[in-house]
VMD Tcl script that draws the C-alpha trace (Angstrom):
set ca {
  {-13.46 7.78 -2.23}
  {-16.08 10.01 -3.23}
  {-15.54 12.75 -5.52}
  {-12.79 15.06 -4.82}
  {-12.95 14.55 -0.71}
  {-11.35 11.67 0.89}
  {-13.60 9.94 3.67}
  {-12.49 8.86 6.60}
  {-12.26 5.04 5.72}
  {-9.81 5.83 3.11}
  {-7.93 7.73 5.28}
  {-8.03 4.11 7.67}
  {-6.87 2.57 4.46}
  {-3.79 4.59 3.35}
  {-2.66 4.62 6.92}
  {-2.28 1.66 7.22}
  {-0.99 0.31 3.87}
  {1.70 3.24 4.73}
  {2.42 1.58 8.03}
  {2.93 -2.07 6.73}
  {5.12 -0.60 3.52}
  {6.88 1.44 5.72}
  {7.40 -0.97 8.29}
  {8.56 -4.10 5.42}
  {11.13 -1.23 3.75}
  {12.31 -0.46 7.09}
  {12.77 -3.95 8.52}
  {14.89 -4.74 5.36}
  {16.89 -1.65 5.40}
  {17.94 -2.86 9.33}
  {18.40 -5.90 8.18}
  {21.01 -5.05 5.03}
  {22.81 -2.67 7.65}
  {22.92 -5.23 10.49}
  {24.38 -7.92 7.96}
  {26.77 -5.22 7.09}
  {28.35 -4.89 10.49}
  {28.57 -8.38 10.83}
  {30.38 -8.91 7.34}
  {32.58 -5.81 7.95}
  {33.16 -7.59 11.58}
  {34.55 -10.98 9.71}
  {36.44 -9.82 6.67}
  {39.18 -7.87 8.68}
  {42.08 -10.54 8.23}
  {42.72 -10.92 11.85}
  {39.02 -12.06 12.46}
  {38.64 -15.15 14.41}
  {35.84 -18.00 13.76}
  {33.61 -16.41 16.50}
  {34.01 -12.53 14.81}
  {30.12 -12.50 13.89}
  {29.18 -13.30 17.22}
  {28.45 -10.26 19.04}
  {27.04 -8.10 16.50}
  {24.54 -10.91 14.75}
  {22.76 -10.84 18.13}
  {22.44 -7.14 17.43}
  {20.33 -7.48 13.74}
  {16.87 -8.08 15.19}
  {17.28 -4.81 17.40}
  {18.31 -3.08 13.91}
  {15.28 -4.98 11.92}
  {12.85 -3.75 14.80}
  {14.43 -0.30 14.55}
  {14.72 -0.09 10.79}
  {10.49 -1.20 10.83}
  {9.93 1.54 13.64}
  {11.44 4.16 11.61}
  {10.25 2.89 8.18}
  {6.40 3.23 10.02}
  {6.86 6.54 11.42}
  {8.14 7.93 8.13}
  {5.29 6.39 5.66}
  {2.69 7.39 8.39}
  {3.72 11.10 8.94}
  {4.53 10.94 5.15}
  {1.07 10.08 4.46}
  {-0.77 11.95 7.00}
  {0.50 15.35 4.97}
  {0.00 14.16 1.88}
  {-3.91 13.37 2.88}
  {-3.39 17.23 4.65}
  {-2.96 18.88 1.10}
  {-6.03 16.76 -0.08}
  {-8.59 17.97 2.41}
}
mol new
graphics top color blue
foreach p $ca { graphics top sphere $p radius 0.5 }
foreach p [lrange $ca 0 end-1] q [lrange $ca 1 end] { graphics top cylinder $p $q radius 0.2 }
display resetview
């Protein structure tokens, strides 16, 4: 970073920090809510010893989502922030 202007491999550098942060809070945040759905699943008092079953095979798809979103957000997030700097 040189004086008040950012250069472009700073730009490469924030961008992609922002991508991995966003993509580790994301991935965690699908992963709290997918465990959610399975423990919501298995404390009703009728649940059987198979209740987790079905929706555990659904918490990668909500990790990958969660990381998705989590990327797009830090990167747009990011992107105007460096905007305001120029």
């Amino acid at each position: 970073m040189t004086g008040e202007h950012w250069s472009n491999d700073d730009t490469k550098a924030w961008s992609m920090a922002s991508v991995a942060v966003g993509a580790l809070v994301g991935g965690l945040l699908g992963l709290v809510y997918g465990e959610s759905i399975v423990h919501k699943a298995c404390a009703q008092s009728d649940a059987s010893n198979l209740c987790g079953l079905i929706p555990s095979s659904f918490v990668p798809g909500y990790v990958l989502i969660g990381a998705v979103i989590g990327a797009l957000a830090a990167t747009v997030a990011v992107f105007l922030f460096m905007s305001r700097k120029a």
